[in-house]
N, C-alpha and C positions, 0 to 999 in steps of 0.2 A: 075322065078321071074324077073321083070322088075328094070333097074337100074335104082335109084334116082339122078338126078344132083345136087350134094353137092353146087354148084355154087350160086343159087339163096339163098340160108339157109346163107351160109357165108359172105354171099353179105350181107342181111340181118344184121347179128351179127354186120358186120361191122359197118354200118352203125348208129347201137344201140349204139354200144359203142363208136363212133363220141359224138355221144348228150351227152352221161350220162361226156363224159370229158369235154365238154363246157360247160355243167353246172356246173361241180367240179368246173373247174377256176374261172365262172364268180363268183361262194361262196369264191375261195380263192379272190379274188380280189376285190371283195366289200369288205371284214373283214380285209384284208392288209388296204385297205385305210382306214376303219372308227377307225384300231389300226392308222395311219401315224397322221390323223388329233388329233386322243388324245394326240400323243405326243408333235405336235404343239401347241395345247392350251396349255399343262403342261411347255412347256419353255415360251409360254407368261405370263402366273401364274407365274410361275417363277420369272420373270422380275420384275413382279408388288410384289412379297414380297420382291426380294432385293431390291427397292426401297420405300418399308415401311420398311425397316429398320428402318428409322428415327423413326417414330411412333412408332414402337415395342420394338424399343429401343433392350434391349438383347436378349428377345424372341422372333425374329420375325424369327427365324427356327421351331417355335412351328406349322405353319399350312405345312410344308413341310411331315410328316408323314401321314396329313389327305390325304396330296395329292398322295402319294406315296400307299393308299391303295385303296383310288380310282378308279386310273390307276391301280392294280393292275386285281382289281375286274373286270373293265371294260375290259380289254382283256384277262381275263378267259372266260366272258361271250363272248366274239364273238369266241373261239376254242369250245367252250362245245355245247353240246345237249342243247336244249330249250332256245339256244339265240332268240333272237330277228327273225333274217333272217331265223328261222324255222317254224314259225307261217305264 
């Protein structure tokens, strides 16, 4: 029997497994960012209800739970299966 050189196959593998981790990160790295940007707008929301304080008078912590499930919702969807960045 003739020997195989393993060399070329693991070259190979290697190479495979280069891609499939540049694609992991560039997934983690788009979903880090589009989680960084929601929390940026959620501290600009933020601002803009403690400044209707005035208006809401007592209740102006009432839209702080909507926003907190939101946000909550919104970066479940980018770790889970059939976010968006899977279609």
């Amino acid at each position: 029997m003739a020997k195989s050189d393993p060399i070329p196959v693991l070259t190979a593998l290697i190479e495979m497994t280069e891609v499939q981790l540049a694609e992991a990160w560039a997934e983690v790295r788009d979903q880090n960012t589009y989680a960084l940007a929601l929390a940026g707008l959620n501290v600009a929301i933020m601002g803009i209800v403690v400044a209707a304080q005035v208006t809401l008078g007592p209740h102006w912590w009432i839209p702080i739970p909507g926003l907190a499930v939101v946000t909550v919702t919104a970066l479940v969807g980018t770790r889970g299966r059939g976010s968006i960045s899977d279609s």
